[in-house]
N, C-alpha and C positions, 0 to 999 in steps of 0.2 A: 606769511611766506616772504623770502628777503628776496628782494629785487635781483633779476639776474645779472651778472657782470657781461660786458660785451669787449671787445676788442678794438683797440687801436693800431696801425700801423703807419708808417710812413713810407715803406721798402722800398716805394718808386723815385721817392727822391731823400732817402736817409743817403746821401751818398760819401759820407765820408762820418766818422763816429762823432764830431765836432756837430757835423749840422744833424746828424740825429739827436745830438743834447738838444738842439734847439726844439727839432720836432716833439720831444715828450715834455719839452718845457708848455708847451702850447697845449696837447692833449691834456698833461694834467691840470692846467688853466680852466678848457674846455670840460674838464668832467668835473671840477667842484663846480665851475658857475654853471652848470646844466640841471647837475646834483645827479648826474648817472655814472653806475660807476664803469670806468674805463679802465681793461688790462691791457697794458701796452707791450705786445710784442713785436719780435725781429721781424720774424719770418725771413731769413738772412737768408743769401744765394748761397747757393742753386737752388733752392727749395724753388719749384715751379708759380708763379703768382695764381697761373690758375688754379690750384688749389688754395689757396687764399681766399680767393673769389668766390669761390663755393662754400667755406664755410656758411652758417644757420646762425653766429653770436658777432657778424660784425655790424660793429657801432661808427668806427670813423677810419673808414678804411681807402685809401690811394687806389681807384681803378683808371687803366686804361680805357681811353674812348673808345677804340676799336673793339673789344669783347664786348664793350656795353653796347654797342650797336647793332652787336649778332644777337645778342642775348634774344630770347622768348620771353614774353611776358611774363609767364606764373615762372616765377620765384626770381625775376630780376631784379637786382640791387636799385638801392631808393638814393635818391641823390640828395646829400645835405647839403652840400656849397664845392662851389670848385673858386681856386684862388683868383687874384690877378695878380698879375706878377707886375713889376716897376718898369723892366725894360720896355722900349720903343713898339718891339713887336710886338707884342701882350695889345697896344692902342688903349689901354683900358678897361680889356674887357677878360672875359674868362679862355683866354685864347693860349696859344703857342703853337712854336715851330720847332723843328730840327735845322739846326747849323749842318754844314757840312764842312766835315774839316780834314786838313789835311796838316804834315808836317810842315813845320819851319815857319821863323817869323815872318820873311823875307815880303818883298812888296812884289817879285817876279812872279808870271804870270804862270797857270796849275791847268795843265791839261787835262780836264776831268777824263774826256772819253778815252785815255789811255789810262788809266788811272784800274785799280787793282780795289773794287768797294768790300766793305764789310758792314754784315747786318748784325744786329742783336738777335729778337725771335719772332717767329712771326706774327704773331697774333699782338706784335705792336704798332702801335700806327707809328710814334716818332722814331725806332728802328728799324722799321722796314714797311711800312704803309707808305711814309710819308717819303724816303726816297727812292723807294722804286717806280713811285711818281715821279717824282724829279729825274733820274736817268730814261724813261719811258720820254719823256720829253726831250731830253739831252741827245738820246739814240735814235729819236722817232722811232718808239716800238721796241727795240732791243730787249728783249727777255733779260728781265735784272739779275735772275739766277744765275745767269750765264755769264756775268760778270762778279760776280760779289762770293763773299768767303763768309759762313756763320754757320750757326750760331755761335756770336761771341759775347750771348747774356744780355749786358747791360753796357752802360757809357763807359766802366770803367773797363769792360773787354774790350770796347773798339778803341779808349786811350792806349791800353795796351798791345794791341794788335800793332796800330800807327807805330807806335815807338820802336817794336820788334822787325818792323818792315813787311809785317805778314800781310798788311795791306796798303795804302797809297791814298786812301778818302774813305771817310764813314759818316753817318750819321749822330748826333748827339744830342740830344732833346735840350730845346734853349735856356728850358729854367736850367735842366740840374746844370747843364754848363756853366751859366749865370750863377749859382749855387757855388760849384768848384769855384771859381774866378773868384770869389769872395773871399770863400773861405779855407781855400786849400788850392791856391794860386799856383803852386808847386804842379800840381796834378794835371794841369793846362798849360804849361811852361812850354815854351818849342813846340805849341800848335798853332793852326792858321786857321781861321774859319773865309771860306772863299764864298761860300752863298747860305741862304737860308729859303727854308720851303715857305710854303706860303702857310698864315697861319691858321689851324681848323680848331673846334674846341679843348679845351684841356683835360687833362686827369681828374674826374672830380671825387672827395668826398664821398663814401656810398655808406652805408648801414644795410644791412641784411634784411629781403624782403619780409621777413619776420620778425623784426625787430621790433619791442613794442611801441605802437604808434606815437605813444606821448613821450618817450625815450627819444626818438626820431625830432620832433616838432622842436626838445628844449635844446638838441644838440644844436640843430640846423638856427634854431634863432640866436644862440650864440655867437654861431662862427660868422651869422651874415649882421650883426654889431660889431665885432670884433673891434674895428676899424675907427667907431665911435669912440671907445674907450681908451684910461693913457696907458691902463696895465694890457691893452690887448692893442695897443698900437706898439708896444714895447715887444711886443711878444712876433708880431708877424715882420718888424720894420729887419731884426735880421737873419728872416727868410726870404729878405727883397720881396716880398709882398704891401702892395697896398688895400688891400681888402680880398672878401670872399662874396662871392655873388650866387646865385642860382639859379643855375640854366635848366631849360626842359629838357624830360631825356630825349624827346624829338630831335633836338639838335644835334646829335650824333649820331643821325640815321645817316649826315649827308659822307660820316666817315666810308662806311658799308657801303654805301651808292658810288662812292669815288671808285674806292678799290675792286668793286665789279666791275665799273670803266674800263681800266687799267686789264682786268683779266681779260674781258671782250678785245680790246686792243690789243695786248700780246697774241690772243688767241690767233689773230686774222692776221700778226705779219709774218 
């Protein structure tokens, strides 16, 4: 019987067709030095990610922490490595934040609470987890719905939104930002980032809790060498990545525990 093929995706942060060469340059890295084999596809928007996520044949797949935190045990995805990223916020470790950003270079000051937000979707922490924290703080309380415009997808609908004037500040998740800024500097051009959220852990890596076990073991020991080697330092150095690490999934419980906060607190003001 031939081994079953599983899937690859990067959708959460292929954000531009440039830095998706980079991601299947990496995948297929990953799937000859593992020896499993990896079908790399889009899964391009709008296609929902939660369906994604459900698939039964994913091998090295981008989830957000937030659905991994609600998730139930039986049939929850198995975590292979989640990255770190170079920049300052990352400190090192498998972390990130959302920027909030707004139009214009300029160094004058951005009134957030008059400000006009937009969200991605919900069931993301760095488009909408992670700043309707932040204006819950900003408002003391202020119900974020009551301020903000979405679903506008992904980073690149609240780029878009900004530009159109449909909204006034958004959120932007730091890597893909980090990501554009690199390598499609154009697509961040005449924006501002005036704060960032504090940082909780990242998108990690997942393979499907069905995935076979030993398939699972050679993926994840690859990705968490990566970093030791010069063809796999070559490979992540321009994804601004300095290695891949392996967090518990425990650690994304405290996403789930925040954003219940956040509900008990809007609820009561």
């Amino acid at each position: 019987m031939s081994a079953p093929t599983l899937i690859a995706c990067s959708r959460m942060y292929n954000v531009s067709a440039g830095v998706r060469a980079r991601w299947d340059d990496l995948f297929i890295w990953l799937s000859k030095q593992a020896g499993v084999p990896l079908d790399i596809v889009a899964h391009a928007s709008p296609a929902p990610l939660s369906e994604l996520w459900e698939r039964h044949d994913m091998g090295a797949v981008f989830m957000c922490g937030y659905p991994l935190s609600r998730w139930s045990y039986a049939n929850r995805p198995t975590i292979l490595a989640a990255p770190v990223a170079e920049p300052a916020w990352a400190s090192g470790r498998p972390y990130y934040a959302s920027h909030i950003v707004v139009p214009g270079n300029g160094s004058e000051a951005f009134d957030l609470k008059s400000a006009t937000w937009g969200w991605t979707v919900r069931d993301s922490q760095s488009g909408y987890h992670a700043p309707r924290s932040f204006v819950a703080d900003l408002f003391d309380g202020k119900p974020f719905d009551k301020l903000a415009t979405g679903p506008l997808i992904n980073p690149t609908g609240i780029v878009e939104a900004l530009r159109s004037g449909r909204i006034e500040a958004g959120p932007i998740d730091a890597y893909a930002y980090a990501l554009l800024a690199h390598h499609e500097p154009e697509a961040v051009a005449g924006l501002r980032i005036v704060a960032t959220t504090e940082p909780t852990p990242c998108p990690p890596l997942v393979s499907s809790a069905d995935a076979p076990p030993e398939f699972v073991s050679a993926l994840r020991q690859v990705l968490l060498s990566a970093h030791q080697r010069e063809d796999g330092r070559a490979l992540l150095r321009p994804l601004g990545l300095s290695r891949f690490a392996h967090p518990d999934v425990a650690d994304y419980q405290i996403l789930a525990e925040r954003a219940d906060a956040i509900d008990r607190r809007l609820a009561a003001w």
